[in-house]
C-alpha positions as CSV (number, residue, x, y, z in Angstrom):
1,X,27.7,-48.0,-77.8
2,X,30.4,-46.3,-79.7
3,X,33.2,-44.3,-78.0
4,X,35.1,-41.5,-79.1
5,X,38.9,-42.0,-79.1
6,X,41.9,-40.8,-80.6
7,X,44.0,-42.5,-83.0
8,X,47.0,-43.4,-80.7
9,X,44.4,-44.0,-77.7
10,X,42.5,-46.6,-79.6
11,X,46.0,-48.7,-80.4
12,X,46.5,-49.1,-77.1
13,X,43.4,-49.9,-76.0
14,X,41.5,-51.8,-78.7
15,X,42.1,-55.2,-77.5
16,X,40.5,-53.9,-74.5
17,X,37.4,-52.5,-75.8
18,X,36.9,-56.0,-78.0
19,X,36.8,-57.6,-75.2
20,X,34.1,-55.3,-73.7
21,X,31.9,-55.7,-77.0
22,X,32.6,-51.9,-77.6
23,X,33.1,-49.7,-80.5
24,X,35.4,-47.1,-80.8
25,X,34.9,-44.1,-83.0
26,X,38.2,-43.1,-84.2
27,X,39.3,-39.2,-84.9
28,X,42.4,-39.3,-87.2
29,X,45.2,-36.9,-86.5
30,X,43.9,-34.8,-89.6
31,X,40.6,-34.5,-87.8
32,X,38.9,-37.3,-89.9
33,X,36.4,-39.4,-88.1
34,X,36.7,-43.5,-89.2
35,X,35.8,-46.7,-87.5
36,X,38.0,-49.8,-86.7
37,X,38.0,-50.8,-90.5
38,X,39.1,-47.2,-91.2
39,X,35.2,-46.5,-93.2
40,X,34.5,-42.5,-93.1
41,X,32.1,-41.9,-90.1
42,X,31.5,-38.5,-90.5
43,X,28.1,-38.7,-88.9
44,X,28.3,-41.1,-86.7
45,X,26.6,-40.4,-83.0
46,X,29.3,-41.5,-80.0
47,X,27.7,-41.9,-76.5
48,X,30.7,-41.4,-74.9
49,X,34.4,-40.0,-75.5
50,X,38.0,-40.2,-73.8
51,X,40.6,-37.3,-73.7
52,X,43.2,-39.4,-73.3
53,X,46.4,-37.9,-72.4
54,X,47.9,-39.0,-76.1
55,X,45.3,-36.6,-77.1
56,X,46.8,-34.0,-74.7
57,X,50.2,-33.9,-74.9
58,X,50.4,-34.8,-78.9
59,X,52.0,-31.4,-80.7
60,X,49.4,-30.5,-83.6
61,X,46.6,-33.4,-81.9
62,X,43.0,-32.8,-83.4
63,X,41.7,-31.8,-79.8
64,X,39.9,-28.9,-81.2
65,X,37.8,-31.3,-83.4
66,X,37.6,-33.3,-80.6
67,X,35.8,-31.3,-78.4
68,X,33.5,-30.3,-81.3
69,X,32.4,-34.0,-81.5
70,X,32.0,-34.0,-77.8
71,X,29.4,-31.1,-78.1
72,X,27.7,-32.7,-81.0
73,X,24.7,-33.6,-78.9
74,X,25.1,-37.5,-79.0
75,X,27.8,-37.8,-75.8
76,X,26.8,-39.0,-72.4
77,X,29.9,-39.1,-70.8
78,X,33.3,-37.9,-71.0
79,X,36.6,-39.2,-69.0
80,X,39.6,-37.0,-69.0
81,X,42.8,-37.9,-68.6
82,X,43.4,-34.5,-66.0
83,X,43.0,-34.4,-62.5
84,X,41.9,-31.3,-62.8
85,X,39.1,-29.7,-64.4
86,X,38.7,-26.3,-64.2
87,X,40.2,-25.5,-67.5
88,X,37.0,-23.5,-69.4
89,X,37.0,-26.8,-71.5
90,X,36.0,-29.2,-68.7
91,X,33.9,-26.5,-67.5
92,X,32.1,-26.6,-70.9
93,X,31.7,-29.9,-70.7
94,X,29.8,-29.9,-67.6
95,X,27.7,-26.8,-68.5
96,X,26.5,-28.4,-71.3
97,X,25.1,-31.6,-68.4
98,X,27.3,-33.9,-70.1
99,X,28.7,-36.4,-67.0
100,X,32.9,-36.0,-66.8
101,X,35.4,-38.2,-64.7
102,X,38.9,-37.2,-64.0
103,X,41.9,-39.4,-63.5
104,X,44.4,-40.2,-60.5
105,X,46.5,-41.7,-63.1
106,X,49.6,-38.9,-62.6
107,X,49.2,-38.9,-58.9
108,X,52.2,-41.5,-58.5
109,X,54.7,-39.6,-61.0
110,X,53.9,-36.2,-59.2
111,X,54.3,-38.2,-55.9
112,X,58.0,-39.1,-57.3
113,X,59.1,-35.6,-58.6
114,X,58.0,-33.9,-55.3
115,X,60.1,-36.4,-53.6
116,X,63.0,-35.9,-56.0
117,X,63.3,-31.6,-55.9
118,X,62.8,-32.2,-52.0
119,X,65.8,-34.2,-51.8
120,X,67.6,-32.5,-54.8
121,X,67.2,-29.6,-51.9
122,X,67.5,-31.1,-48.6
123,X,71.1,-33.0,-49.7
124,X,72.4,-30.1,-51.4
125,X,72.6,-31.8,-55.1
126,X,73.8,-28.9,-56.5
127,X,76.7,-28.2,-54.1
128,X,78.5,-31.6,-54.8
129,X,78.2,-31.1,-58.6
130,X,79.6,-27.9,-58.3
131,X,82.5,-29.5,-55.7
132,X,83.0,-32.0,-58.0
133,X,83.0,-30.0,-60.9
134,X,85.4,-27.4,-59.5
135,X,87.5,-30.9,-58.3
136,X,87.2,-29.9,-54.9
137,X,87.2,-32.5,-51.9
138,X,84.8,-31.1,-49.9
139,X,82.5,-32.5,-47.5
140,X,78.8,-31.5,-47.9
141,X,76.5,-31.8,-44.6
142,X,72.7,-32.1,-45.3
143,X,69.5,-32.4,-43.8
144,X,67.3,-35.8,-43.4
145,X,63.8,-36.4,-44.3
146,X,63.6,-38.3,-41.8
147,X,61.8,-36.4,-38.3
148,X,61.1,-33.4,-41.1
149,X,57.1,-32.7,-40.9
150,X,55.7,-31.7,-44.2
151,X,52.4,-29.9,-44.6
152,X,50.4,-30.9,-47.5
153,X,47.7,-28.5,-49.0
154,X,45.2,-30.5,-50.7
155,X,45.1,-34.4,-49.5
156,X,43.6,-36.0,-52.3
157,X,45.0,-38.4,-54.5
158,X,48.1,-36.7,-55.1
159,X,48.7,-35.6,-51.6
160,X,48.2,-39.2,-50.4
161,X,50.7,-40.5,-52.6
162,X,53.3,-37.5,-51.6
163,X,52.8,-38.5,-48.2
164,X,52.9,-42.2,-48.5
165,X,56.4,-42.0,-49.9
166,X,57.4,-39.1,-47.7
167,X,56.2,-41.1,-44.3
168,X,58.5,-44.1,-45.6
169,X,61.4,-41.9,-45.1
170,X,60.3,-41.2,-42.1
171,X,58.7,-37.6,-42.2
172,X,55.6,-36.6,-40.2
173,X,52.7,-35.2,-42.6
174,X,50.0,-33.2,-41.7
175,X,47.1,-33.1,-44.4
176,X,45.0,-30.3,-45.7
177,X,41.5,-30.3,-47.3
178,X,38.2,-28.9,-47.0
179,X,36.3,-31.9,-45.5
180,X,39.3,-33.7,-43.3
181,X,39.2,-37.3,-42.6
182,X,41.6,-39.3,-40.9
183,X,44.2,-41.1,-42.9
184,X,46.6,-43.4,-42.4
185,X,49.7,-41.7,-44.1
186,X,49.4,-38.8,-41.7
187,X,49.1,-37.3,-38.4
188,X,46.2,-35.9,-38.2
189,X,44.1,-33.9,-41.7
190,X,42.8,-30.5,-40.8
191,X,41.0,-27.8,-42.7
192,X,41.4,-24.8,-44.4
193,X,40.6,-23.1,-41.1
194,X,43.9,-24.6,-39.5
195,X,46.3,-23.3,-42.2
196,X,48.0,-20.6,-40.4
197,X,48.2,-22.4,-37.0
198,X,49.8,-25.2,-39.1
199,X,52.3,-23.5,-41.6
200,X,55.3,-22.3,-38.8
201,X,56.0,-26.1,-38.1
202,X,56.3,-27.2,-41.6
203,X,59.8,-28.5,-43.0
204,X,58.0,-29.0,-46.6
205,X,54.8,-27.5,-47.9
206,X,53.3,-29.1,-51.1
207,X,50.7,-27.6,-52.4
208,X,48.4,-30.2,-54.5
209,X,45.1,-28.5,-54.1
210,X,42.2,-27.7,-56.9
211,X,42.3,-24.4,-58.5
212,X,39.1,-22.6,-57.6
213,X,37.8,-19.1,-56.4
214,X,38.6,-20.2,-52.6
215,X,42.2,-21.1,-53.4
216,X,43.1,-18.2,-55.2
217,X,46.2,-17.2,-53.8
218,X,45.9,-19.8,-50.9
219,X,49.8,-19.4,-50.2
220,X,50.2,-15.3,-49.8
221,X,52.1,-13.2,-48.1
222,X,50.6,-14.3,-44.7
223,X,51.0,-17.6,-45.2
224,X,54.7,-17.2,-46.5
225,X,56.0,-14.9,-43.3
226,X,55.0,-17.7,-41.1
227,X,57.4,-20.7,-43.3
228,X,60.9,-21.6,-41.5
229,X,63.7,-19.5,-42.7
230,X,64.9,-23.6,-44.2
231,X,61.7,-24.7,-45.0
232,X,60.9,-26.0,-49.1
233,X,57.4,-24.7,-51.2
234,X,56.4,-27.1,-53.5
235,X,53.6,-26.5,-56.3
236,X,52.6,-29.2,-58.4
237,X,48.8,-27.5,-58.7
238,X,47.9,-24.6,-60.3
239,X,50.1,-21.0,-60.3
240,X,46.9,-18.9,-59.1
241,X,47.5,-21.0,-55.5
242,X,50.7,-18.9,-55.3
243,X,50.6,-14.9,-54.6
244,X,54.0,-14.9,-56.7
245,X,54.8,-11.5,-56.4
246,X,54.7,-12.0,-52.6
247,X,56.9,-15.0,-53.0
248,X,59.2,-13.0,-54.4
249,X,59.5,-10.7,-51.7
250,X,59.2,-13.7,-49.0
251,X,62.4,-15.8,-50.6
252,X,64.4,-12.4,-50.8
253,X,64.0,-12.0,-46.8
254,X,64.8,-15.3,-46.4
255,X,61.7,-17.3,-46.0
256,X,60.9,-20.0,-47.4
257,X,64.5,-21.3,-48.1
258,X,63.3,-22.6,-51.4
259,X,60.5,-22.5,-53.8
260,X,60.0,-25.7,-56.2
261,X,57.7,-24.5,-59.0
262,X,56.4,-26.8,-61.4
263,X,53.0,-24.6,-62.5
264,X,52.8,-20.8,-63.0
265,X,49.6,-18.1,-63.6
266,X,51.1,-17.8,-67.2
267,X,52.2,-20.7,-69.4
268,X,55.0,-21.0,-70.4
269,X,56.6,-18.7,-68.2
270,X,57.6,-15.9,-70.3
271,X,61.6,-15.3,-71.2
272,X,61.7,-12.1,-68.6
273,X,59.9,-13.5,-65.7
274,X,62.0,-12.8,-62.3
275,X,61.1,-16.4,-61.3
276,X,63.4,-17.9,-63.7
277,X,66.9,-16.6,-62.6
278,X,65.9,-16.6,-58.8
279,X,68.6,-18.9,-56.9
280,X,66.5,-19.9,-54.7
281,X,63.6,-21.2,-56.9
282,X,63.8,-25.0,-58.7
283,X,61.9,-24.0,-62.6
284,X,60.4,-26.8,-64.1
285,X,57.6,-26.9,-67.3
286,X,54.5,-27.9,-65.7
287,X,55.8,-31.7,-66.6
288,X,55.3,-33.7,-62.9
289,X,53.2,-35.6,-63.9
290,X,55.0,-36.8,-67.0
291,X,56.6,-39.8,-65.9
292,X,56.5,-43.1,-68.1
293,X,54.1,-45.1,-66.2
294,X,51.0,-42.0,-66.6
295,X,49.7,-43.5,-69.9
296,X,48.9,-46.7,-68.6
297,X,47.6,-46.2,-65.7
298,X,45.5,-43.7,-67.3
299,X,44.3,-46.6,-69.4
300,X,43.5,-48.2,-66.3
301,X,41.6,-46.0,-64.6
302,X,39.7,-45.0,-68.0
303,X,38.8,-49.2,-67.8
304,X,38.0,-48.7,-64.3
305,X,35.2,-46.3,-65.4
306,X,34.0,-47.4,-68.6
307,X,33.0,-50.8,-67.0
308,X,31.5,-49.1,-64.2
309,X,29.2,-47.2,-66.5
310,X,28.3,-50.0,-68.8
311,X,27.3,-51.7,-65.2
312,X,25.0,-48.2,-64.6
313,X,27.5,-47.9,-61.6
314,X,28.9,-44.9,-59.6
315,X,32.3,-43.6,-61.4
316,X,34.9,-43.4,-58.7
317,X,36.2,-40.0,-60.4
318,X,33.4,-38.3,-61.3
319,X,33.0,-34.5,-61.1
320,X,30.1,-32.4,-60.0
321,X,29.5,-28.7,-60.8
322,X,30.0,-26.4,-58.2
């Protein structure tokens, strides 16, 4: 069995895949296609192939001759390094019946920056640099996570982690998802029907919910006139979850208090965009998941799944087509 890796993702996981009997097929950064020994394997036939996040994030990475191999015919299998998938070249993938798994791997780094801008917000960051930039002695009041209740739309494995570190400071969380089960990280997990009733006693609402026709501007001008005057919006999903144009309109009147946006319906957010200079939105480059731990745990769940399908097991990540 011969996998298809990149250069960078084959260093760090060759030791690894020896000890697993399998071969890696190697694509160069020039796009050149070698094995182990660096021998020329321009024809070789891989049965399955990782798009690791090295592969991703790598300015000038061969992904486009990546995904050529991937369609070559010979590949069974493909595990990303995304949580997501409805990018048109995971969608590809599955059109063409080849089996794909996504990875929880970032779930505990976009767990941590969601945390971070909430607090950033709630203890008024921003105010004591100012203070203490201006040399002014000035006390700064601010609110407590603790006894806030956050709303979390989209309880997978990214909302479970939010609300893990959110319920040890002592918040309430109420989960969202379109088949709820109980979990022990929060109060109760409704669905999609329940999103109005539960949006007015939200402190925090994090959106962490797939991009797909039915979430299409899941957070709209509805939704927005029924958020506390104080309350935060988080999105660490997709921008299409977010009518923006309404949210402009919603933070001018007052409601939400603040809007943390990590993701955006065009990217990178273009120079003139409104949302930029907005003082009451938090910017940031669609990077919450880049902490320094998401490569290896990456690796781990991409272990995780290439020895459950060497064992003709279930892959705990694996997507189905609508």
């Amino acid at each position: 069995m011969q996998i298809l890796m990149y250069r960078p993702s084959f260093e760090l996981m060759k030791a690894e895949l020896s000890r697993r009997q399998v071969d890696a097929l190697i694509l160069e950064h020039d796009g050149t296609l070698v094995d182990p020994e660096g021998r020329p394997c321009p024809d070789a036939a891989p049965t399955a192939a990782w798009f690791s996040r090295e592969l991703i994030v790598t300015p000038g990475a061969p992904v486009r001759d990546f995904i050529k191999r991937v369609h070559g015919g010979s590949v069974e299998w493909v595990q990303s390094a995304a949580a997501g998938y409805e990018h048109p070249v995971f969608q590809g993938i599955l059109d063409a019946g080849i089996r794909l798994s996504s990875s929880d791997g970032n779930s505990a780094g976009i767990a941590e920056y969601v945390l971070a801008e909430v607090l950033a917000c709630f203890q008024r960051i921003e105010d004591r640099r100012a203070a203490q930039a201006a040399k002014n002695w000035e006390r700064i009041d601010f609110r407590e996570i603790a006894g806030s209740r956050w709303l979390i739309l989209g309880y997978g494995s990214i909302g479970r982690e939010v609300a893990r570190r959110a319920t040890a400071f002592g918040a309430e969380v109420v989960g969202m998802r379109r088949r709820p089960q109980p979990d022990a990280h929060a109060l109760r997990v409704v669905g999609p029907g329940d999103l109005l009733e539960e949006v007015p006693a939200a402190d925090v609402i994090v959106i962490s919910a797939a991009a797909n026709a039915d979430s299409t501007h899941l957070v709209d001008a509805d939704v927005l006139s029924r958020m506390r005057e104080n309350a935060v919006l988080v999105n660490v999903a997709r921008g299409s979850l977010i009518d923006s144009t309404a949210l402009l309109r919603a933070l001018d009147s007052g409601r939400p208090g603040w809007a943390i946006l990590d993701v955006f319906d065009t990217e990178p957010l273009p120079a003139d965009d409104p949302i930029w200079s907005h003082p009451k939105v938090r910017v940031s480059a669609h990077c919450s998941g880049a902490g320094d731990g998401v490569n290896r745990r990456g690796a781990e769940v991409f272990l995780e799944h290439l020895d459950a399908w060497l064992a003709g097991l279930p892959l705990r990540l694996e997507v189905t087509s609508p």
